[in-house]
C-alpha positions, 0 to 999 in steps of 0.5 A, a space after each residue: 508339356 509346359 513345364 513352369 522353370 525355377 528362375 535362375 540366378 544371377 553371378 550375384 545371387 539375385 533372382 531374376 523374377 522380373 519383378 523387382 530387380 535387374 541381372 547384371 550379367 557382368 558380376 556382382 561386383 560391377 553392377 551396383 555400378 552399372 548404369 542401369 542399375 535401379 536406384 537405391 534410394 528413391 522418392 516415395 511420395 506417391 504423388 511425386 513420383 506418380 507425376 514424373 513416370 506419367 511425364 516420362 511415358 508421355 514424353 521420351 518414353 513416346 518419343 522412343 516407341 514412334 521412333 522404333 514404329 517408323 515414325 519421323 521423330 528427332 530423338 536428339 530431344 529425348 535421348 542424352 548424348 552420352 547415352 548407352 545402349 546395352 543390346 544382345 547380338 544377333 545371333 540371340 535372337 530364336 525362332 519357333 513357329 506353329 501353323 498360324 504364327 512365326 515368332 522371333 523372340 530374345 530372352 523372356 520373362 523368366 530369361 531376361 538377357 544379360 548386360 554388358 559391362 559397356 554399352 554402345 552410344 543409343 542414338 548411333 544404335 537405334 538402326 541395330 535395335 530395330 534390326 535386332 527387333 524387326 517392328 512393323 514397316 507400317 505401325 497402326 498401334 503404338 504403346 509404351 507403359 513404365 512397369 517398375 519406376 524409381 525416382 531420385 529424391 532430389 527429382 533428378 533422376 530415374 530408373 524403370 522397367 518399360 514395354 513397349 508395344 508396337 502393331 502394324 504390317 510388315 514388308 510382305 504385308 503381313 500383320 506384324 507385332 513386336 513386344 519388348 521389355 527393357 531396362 532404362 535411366 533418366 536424367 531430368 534437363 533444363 526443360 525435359 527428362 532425357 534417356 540416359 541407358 537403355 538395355 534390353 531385357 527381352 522381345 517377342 515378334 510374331 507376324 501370321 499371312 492372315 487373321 484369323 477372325 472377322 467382325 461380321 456383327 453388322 451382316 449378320 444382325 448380331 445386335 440387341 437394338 440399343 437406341 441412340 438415346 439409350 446409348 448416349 445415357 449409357 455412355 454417360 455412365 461410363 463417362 462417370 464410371 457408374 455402369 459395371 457389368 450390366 449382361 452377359 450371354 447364353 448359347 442355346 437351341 432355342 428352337 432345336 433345329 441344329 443351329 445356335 441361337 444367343 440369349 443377350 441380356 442387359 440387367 433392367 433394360 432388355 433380353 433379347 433371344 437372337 434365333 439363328 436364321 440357319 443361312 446368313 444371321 439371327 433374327 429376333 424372336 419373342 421369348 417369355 422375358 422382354 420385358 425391361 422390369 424382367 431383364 436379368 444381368 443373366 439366364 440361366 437355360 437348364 432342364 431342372 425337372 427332368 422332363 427333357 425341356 430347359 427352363 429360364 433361371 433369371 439372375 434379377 430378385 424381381 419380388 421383395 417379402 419380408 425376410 425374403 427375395 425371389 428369382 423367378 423361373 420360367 418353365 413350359 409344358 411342350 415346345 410350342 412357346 405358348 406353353 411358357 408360364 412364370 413361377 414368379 416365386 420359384 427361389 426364396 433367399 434369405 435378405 434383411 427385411 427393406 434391403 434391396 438391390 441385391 447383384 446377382 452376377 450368375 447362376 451355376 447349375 451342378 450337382 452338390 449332394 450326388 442324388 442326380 439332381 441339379 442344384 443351383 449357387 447363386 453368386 451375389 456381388 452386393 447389394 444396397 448395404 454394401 461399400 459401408 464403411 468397413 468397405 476395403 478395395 484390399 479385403 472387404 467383407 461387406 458384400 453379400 451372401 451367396 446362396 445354395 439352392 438345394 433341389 427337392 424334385 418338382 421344381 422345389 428348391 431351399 436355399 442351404 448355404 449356411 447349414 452346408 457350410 458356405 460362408 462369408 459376405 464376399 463381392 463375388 462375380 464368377 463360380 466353377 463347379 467341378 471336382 477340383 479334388 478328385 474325389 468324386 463330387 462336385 466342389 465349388 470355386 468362388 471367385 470374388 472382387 476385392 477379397 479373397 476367393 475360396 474353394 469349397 471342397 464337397 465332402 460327398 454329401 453337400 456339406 462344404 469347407 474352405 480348402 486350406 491347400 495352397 492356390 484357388 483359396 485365401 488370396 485377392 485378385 479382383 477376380 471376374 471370370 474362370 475358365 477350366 480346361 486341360 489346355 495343353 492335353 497333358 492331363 493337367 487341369 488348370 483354371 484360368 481367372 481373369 483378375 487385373 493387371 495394371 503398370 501403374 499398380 505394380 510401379 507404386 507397389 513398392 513406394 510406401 514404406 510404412 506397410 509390411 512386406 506381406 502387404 506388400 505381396 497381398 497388392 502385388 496379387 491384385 496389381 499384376 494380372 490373370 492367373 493360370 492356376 494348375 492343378 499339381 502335388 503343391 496345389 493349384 499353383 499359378 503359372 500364368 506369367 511364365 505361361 505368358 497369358 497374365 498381364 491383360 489389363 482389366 479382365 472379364 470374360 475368358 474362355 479356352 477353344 480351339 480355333 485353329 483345330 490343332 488339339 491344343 487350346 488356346 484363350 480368348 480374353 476380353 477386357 476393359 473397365 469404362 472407356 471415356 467419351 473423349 479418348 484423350 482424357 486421362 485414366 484414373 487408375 493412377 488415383 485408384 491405385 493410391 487408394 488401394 494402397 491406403 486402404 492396404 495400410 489401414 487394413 494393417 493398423 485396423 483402421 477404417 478406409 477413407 476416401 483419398 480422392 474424395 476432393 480430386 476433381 477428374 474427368 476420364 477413363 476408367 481402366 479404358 481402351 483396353 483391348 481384347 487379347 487372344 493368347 496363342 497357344 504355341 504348344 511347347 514349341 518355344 526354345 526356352 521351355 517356358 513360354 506356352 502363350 503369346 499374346 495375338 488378338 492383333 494379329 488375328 483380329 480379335 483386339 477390340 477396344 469395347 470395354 468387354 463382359 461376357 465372350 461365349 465360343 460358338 460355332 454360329 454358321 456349322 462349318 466346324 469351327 469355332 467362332 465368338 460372341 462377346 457382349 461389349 459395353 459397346 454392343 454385341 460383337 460376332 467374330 467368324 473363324 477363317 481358319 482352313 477347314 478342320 474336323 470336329 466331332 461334337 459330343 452331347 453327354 446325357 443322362 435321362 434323355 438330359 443334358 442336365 445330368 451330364 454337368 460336372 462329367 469329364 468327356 475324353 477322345 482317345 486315338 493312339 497316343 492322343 487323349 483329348 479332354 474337357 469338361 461339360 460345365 454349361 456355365 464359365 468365364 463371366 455370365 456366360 453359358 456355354 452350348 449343351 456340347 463339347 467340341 474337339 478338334 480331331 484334324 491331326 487325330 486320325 481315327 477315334 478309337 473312343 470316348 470316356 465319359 466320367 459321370 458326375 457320379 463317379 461311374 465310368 462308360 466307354 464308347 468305341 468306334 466314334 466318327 471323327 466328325 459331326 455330332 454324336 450323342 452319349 447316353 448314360 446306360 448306352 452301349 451305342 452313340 447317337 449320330 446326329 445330323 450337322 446342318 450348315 449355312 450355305 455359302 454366301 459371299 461377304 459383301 464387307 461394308 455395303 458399298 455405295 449404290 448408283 441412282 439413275 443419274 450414276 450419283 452415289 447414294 448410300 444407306 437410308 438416305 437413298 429414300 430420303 427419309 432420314 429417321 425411318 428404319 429402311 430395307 434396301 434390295 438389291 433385286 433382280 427383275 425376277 422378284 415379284 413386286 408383290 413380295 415387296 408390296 408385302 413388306 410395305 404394307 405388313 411395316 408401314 413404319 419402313 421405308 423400302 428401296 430396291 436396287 435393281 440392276 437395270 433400273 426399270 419398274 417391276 413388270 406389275 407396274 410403277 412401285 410405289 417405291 424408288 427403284 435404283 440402277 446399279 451397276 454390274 461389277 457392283 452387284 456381283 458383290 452382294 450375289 452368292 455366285 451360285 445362286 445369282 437370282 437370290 434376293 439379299 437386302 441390306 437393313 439399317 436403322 432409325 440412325 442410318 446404321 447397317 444392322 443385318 445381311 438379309 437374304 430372299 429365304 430371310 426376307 419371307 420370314 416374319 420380319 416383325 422383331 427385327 423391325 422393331 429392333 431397328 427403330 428407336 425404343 424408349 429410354 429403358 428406367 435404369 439408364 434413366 435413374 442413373 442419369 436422372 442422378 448425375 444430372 442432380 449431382 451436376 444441379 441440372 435439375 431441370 433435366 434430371 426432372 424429365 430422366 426421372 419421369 422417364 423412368 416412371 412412365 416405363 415402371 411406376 412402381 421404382 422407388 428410386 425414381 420416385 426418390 429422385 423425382 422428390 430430389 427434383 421437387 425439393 431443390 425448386 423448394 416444392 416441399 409438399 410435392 417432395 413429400 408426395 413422392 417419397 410417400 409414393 415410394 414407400 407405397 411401392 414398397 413399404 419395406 423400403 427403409 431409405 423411402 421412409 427415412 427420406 420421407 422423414 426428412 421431407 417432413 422436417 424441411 416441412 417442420 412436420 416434426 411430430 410426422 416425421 419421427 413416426 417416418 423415421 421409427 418406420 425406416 428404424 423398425 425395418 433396419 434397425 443399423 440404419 446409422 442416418 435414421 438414428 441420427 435424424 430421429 435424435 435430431 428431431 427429439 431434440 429439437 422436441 425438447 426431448 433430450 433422453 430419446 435423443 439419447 437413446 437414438 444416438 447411442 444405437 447409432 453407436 452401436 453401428 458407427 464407429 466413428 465419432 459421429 454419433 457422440 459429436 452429435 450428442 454433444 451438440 445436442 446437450 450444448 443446444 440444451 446447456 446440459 453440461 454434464 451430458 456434453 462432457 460425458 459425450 464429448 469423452 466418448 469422442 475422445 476415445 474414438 478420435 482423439 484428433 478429431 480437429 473439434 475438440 478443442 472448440 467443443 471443450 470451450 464451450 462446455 466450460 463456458 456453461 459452467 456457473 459463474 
């Protein structure tokens, strides 16, 4: 068992947290003294210190991390002469190992190594560091980030923490990795900063024979279809950091033939349902939500009716009423798909009459009243009022409502949120529903983005209160995922969630001094990663750094599994924000982390947020290239006690740099072990488990013949000594559901004596006697399990990358290019003479849009005749790679798309499906209205207004109805000065939808460039009757009346604006209004009022002259 040790203390009293503070291992009375010890009085301007820990990390930072990765570096230039070394012996270094890693490792986190009082000469020690840390011989991945960094006042000197991350093979050729910490000193030269100690604090090198995972996304076709020009805009938006979270994914049996099939969607562009094949990838099929203006950022699949057949939630408020927003719901009568109906009003939400826009990240089925019927929490992260101006990254407030769906039977829901207890207007991403008390109901964990989560505790009857215990409420992590398991079988639950950890947050974390130490601690929540959040007496407590699995960098999805089929679970992370374009631009964490900070002190004073980085001109990364972890569980084997996770997505292929979402395990082809689906900002992702084979019992809690009335329920396999957990929650990490099953590694377990299933009720059932493997049914009430059968791919080969073909000349061809028809989508067969031609005419003649190749092996036409097609040799040794070699007279064909991109491994079984959606899918589809709008508004902030013209008329031409490209379009027209068109188009927007708030005042607006003053009054008291706090719309109706001459409805307007604004602006306004008018009295009695709410304001002086300069002579 994992147990999490208090730190110990050094010979001086200091805790050695790894935080803040260094142990000198050699007596309190030297340490002050020692050359490692960080320094006592240090610059604080964020800016300056900022600059010199980028310039240390780029240069002798760099320099020493190639030069322990093997590269050729003269590190004379970065390391002082008399620089020392303060490095343990080697007998410090321990070992421990499991079936898949052997790890090395010195010291840890909670165990820093102690410091010799001396050190030994650093350039004439740097062999014994890299015996001591045995890095990789071949490096392929190289990183060195500054942790802690204290810079001298003068600029002259410094002090840190670092890791250090090296990655590559070994002598034997096995994946390798090495982590180290270590404490250092700078001195600044003539012309660069120099190391001047070095002192290594902990490492941890693992190396494994094999990884783990494969990418087998391209052979398998695991793609939605995005299309270049699609992604080019897509990228765009990342390059400009404007896309967040746009999709997620659902596991499911869409067809109920065993195998399982992914629904992918992608918010207001597509959702694809890829079915799975059942022999060598997915397909896609038609489903009842393709339609672009239908796309969720996520469905739900869930039966809420009873009857035995799951419905589609959709997370998108596709229609607007008055005080109301509604999600649809797909529901069907029978299993053919024909059956499928839209209830196109199915959940009312309560929303302020014209607002809009409205994020809903994901829906969480459970039961909230205990009457055996599926409730629904609705988690919203915004909506279009949100970021206003009491928008803080430290505690904001200005999200959105959640909503509880309550369910009436029949496909009736009401939303209760309010009425039960659930508060607030928080940023949430993620919710778990379980029974985080033990108290036999469902509770609801609230995961939200820059606030603080909460746990509602259930009081048995639906009626929710925050929990006042220590852990999951109160505090503010950036929280983007959850996931709960008994990780390590101890009977222990602990929620992982996936938060941010950043190096450049928690080195400026204690740099400013104006704000108080509790603040102080509420940053260093946010900045320092992930939480493992375990269930104890004290509270759900977080272990996660000394778990090993916190720092991951910006984290979204996460889910425990099983993949190496040991009984303890391991945790896969993806992560990663917005990955710029070009890779060697800089990262803009270091300006957001200065605005957290300021936002931070304002919070304390009470004072609004501003925008620190408003005039930095930044062109870059978000957060990006960040890599994918997968934290190993080692299962108590390290030496310490303390570690239970190391980090191994390197070494087990599972590290991509994608920009991560959504991860879902899988088992795709039922060889029983578990796979991964991601959804990536750079596409869809299908990792395949190679590990040995494994047992695995599968097991489908029911009630009523449903899987719906099982959610919440706890299910455990117990043999001797060992009691295996989990619980069935079909929805996790982020926008993610999981599959209708739990699945348990039973290799090591020997014989199951039983399954416990806890039902959501409370009720208890034990069933004895189980298999341990293959699939079994539990049913609430029923003495027997069912067996279900397990259906399993066959074995194909792995062609790996498709290989370069031969022509008749013996020339190598390659991909689409072997029909010379660029631009087409194409099929390329690797034939045998015994597949007709028939077939292929077929194919031909059914997609007259494809273009077709066969590759035969020895190159002559098909026995019916001259094919109208090219028919290519190839040569034996090559074809074998792509023939099962128990089936040699098996069809396979490699797809490509419009781009010349391998998109799916087909096999003769697939080919006679129908090939239809999938060849749709390979060919270029239009450009989708969302990514259109956002770059019809990037090309009009950078005044390409030309080019925005035509984005926006994309939009339009796909769903006449978006206000906001007809709001961009007017946008267009007035920047040509075409103000009548302009006019059109806001009054085509508010024709789409007359509630639109933003429509009629931008209308309005139009109209006074117009010097339609009299209409666009009536515009701006259309926008005013339906959001009556919008501040601009009364401030453009004050500045219209007044320009009528009408100064007491100027007034009026401006002191409702006041109502809402805090700040000075309305009153600024007012007075200016009443200088225009020479009304002195009222110019003053304004501009007293500005006093009050900014007595700095820089204006005031000016506006004081000139009201004295209206006073009689």
């Amino acid at each position: 068992m994992f147990s999490p040790p208090t730190p110990p203390r050094c010979p001086g009293g200091m805790f050695l947290t790894g935080v803040l503070t260094l142990c000198s291992g050699c007596g309190s009375e030297t340490w002050e003294e020692h050359p490692l010890h960080p320094l006592e009085h240090f610059e604080r301007d964020l800016g300056i210190s900022e600059a010199a820990a980028e310039r240390i990390e780029q240069g002798p930072l760099a320099a020493l991390s190639a030069q322990l990765g093997g590269l050729d570096v003269y590190l004379p230039d970065w390391v002082s002469p008399s620089a020392q070394a303060f490095l343990p012996p080697a007998s410090a270094r321990r070992h421990f190992a499991d079936q898949t890693l052997l790890v090395h490792s010195l010291g840890s986190a909670l165990h820093p190594l102690e410091f010799d009082p001396q050190g030994t000469d650093l350039l004439a020690s740097i062999p014994d560091l890299i015996a001591l840390l045995m890095p990789p011989r071949e490096t392929l991945r190289r990183e060195g980030e500054l942790l802690r960094f204290r810079l001298a006042p003068d600029g002259q000197n410094a002090s840190g923490v670092a890791d250090i991350f090296l990655a590559g093979f070994n002598e034997s050729n096995q994946r390798c990795q090495v982590r180290l910490r270590c404490a250092l000193a700078f001195a600044r030269g003539n012309q660069r900063w120099q190391i001047t100690a070095l002192g290594l604090e902990s490492a941890l090198q693992a190396s494994t024979e094999f990884p783990a995972f494969r990418d087998v996304t391209r052979r398998t076709g695991f793609s939605d279809g995005m299309g270049t020009f699609n992604k080019r805009l897509l990228q765009e938006g990342l390059d400009d950091h404007r896309t967040l979270a746009l999709g997620g994914l659902t596991v499911l049996d869409w067809n109920r033939d065993g195998f399982l099939d992914v629904l992918a969607t992608r918010k207001g562009q597509l959702t694809t349902l890829l079915q799975n094949d059942g022999e060598s990838g997915f397909l896609p099929v038609p489903h009842p939500i393709e339609a672009p203006l239908l796309s969720p950022a996520f469905v739900l699949w869930v039966d809420l009716d009873g009857d035995g057949l799951e419905e589609l939630v959709g997370s998108e408020p596709l229609d607007y009423e008055g005080e109301q927003a509604f999600l649809s719901l797909w529901t069907r009568t029978g299993a053919d798909p024909r059956t499928w109906r839209r209830i196109e009003r199915a959940f009312s939400l309560p929303n302020p009459r014209g607002l809009r826009r409205l994020a809903i990240q994901t829906v969480v089925p459970f039961d909230a009243e205990g009457d055996g019927d599926l409730d629904l929490f609705v988690a919203v992260y915004g909506s279009g009022s949100s970021r206003g101006p009491h928008y803080n990254t430290v505690d904001a407030q200005d999200g959105a409502d959640n909503h509880l769906l309550i369910n009436n039977e029949g496909l009736i829901f009401t939303e209760e949120s309010d009425s039960r207890g659930i508060l607030g207007q928080g940023y949430t991403y993620v919710a778990t529903a379980f029974d985080f008390d033990q108290d036999g109901d469902s509770d609801l964990f609230e995961g939200n983005d820059f606030g603080p989560n909460h746990l509602w505790l259930n009081d048995g009857s639906g009626n929710f209160a925050v929990s006042k215990e220590p852990g999951l409420s109160g505090f503010s992590a950036y929280t983007m995922g959850s996931s709960l398991a008994d990780y390590d079988n101890e009977g222990v639950w602990s929620l992982y969630l996936s938060n941010m950890s950043s190096e450049q947050g928690q080195r400026m974390l204690e740099l400013p001094t104006s704000i108080s130490e509790e603040m102080r601690q509420r940053v260093g929540i946010i900045a320092q990663g992930n939480g493992l959040h375990r269930q104890g007496d004290a509270g759900w407590l977080d272990h996660a750094t000394a778990a090993g699995c916190a720092e991951a960098q910006w984290s979204w999805g996460s889910a425990f599994f099983d993949p190496d089929g040991d009984g303890d679970l391991d945790l896969a992370v993806t992560n990663g924000f917005a990955s710029h374009s070009n890779p060697n631009h800089p990262d803009w964490q270091t300006y957001y982390w200065r605005q957290v900070l300021d936002d931070a002190l304002r919070l304390e004073e009470g004072q609004l947020s501003r925008n620190v980085n408003l005039d930095t001109k930044f062109q870059g990364s978000f957060n990006g290239f960040e890599r994918d972890c997968l934290f190993w569980n080692m299962d108590g084997s390290d030496p310490h006690g303390e570690r239970c996770f190391v980090e191994a997505g390197w070494l087990l292929g599972l590290d991509g740099e994608h920009d991560g979402r959504a991860l879902a395990p899988l088992d795709f082809d039922g060889d029983g072990d578990t796979d991964l689906a991601l959804w990536t900002l750079q596409g869809l992702r299908l990792y395949e488990n190679l590990s040995p084979p494994q047992t695995t019992l599968i097991i489908e809690p029911q009630v009523k013949g449903s899987s719906a009335g099982a959610i919440g329920a706890v299910v455990s396999i117990e043999s001797g000594e060992h009691i295996r957990r989990a619980p069935f929650l079909l929805v996790s990490g982020f926008q993610t559901q999981n599959e209708a099953s739990l699945r348990f590694a039973t290799s090591n377990m020997g014989k199951i004596l039983r399954a416990r299933v806890q039902w959501p009720d409370g009720t208890e059932e034990v069933w004895d006697d189980l298999p341990s493997q293959g699939r079994v049914r539990l049913e609430k009430g029923q003495s027997e399990h069912t067996s279900i059968p397990v259906p399993r791919w066959p074995r194909l080969l792995d062609p790996g990358q498709p290989q370069p073909a031969l022509d008749a000349a013996g020339r190598g061809i390659d991909g689409p290019h072997l029909v010379g028809r660029p631009g087409q989508p194409t099929l390329v067969l690797f034939t045998r003479d015994s597949i007709p031609s028939a077939l292929l005419r077929q194919l031909l003649t059914e997609h007259p849009g494809v273009a077709l190749t066969q590759v035969s092996l020895n190159g002559e036409p098909a026995p019916e005749g001259e094919a109208p097609w090219p028919i290519l040799a190839m040569t034996e040794e090559l074809a074998l790679r792509f023939f099962d070699q128990r089936k040699p007279d098996s069809l396979t064909a490699f797809a490509f798309d419009a781009n010349g991109d391998w998109r799916r491994l087909l096999t003769e079984g697939t080919l006679k499906q129908d090939l239809a959606p999938l060849l749709a899918l390979l060919a270029e589809e239009a450009p989708f209205p969302e990514l259109s709008v956002e770059a019809g508004r990037r090309a009009l902030n950078e005044s390409r207004f030309r080019a925005a013209q035509v984005y926006f008329q994309n939009a339009l031409d796909q769903d006449p109805s978006r206000t906001d490209a007809w709001d961009g379009m007017a946008r267009t027209h007035l920047s040509f000065s075409r103000l009548a068109k302009a006019e059109e188009c806001y009054a085509a927007a508010v024709a789409a939808d007359p509630d639109y708030a933003l429509g009629h005042l931008n209308l309005g607006v139009a109209r006074v460039k117009g010097n339609k003053i009299s209409e666009a009054l009536m515009a701006f008291e259309q926008a005013l009757e339906i959001d009556p706090t919008n501040i601009r719309a009364h401030l453009f109706l004050a500045t219209a009346s007044a320009s009528l001459g009408d100064l007491p409805r100027a007034q009026l307007a401006l002191e409702a604006a006041a109502e809402h604004d805090p700040s000075a602006e309305p009153y600024l306004l007012m007075t200016q209004i009443a200088l225009a008018a020479k009304d002195q009295s009222a110019a003053q009695a304004a501009l007293e009022k500005v006093k009050l709410r900014e007595p700095q304001h820089p204006d005031l002086q000016a506006l004081e002259q000139r009201i004295r300069a209206l006073a009689p002579k």
